[in-house]
C-alpha positions in Angstrom: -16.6 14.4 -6.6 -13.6 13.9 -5.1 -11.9 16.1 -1.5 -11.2 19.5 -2.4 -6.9 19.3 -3.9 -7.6 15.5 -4.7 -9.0 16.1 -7.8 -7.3 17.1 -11.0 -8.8 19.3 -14.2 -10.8 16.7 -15.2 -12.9 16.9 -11.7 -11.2 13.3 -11.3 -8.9 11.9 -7.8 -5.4 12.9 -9.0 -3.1 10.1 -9.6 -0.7 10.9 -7.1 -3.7 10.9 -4.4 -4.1 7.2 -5.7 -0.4 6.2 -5.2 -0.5 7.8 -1.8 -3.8 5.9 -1.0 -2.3 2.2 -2.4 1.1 3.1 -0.7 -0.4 3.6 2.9 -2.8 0.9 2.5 -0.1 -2.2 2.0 2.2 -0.4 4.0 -0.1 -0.2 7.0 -0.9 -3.7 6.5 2.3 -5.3 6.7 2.5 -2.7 9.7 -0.1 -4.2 11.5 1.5 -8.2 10.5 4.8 -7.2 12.3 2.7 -5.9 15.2 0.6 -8.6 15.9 4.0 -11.3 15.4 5.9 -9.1 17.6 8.4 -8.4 15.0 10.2 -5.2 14.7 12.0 -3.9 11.4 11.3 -0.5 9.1 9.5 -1.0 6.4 11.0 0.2 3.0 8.9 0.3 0.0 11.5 -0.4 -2.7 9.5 -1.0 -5.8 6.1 0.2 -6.5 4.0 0.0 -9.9 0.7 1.4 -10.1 -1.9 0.5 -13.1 -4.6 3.4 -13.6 -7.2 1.4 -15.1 -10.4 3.9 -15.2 -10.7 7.7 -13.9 -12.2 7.7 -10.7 -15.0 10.4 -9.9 -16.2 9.7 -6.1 -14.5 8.2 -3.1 -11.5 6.6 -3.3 -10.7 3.3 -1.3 -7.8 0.7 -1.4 -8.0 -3.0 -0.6 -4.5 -4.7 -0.1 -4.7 -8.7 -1.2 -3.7 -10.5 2.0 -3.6 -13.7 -0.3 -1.2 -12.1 -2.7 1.1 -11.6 -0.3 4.6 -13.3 -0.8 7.9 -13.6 1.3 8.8 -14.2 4.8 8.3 -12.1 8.0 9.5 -14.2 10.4 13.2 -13.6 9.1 13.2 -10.7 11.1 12.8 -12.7 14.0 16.2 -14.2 13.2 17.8 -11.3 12.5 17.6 -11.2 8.8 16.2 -9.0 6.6 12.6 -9.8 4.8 11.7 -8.9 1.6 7.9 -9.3 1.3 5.4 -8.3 -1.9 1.9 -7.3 -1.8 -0.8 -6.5 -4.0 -3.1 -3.3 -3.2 
């Protein structure tokens, strides 16, 4: 079952509980990327899309796809901005 004011009606994680998990997780990756280049910058998330493909009943966890990931840090090392995507 999932944390007590995770869960919705259906004794399910509540969807929003999922964004907030897939969110954190490819936003604390890319985190840790700028950290270990030495890179500073903010990290935005401008577009997110989440597909709910099953209710989930027991612990949540995210995985973010280090392969997946597309665009170019090191632009920030330059100056510029980088626009990078990656899949949770």
């Amino acid at each position: 079952m999932p944390e007590t004011g995770n869960q919705n009606p259906h004794h399910t994680v509540f969807a929003g509980s999922l964004f907030s998990l897939a969110t954190l997780t490819g936003w604390g990756l890319i985190w840790l990327m700028l950290r270990e280049r030495h890179l500073g910058g903010t990290i935005i998330l401008a577009d997110a899309h989440i597909r709910y493909s099953k209710p989930i009943s027991g612990k949540p966890n995210a995985v973010a796809d280090l392969g997946s990931l597309s665009g170019d840090l090191d632009r920030l090392a330059r100056g510029k901005k980088a626009r990078v995507q990656l899949q949770v």
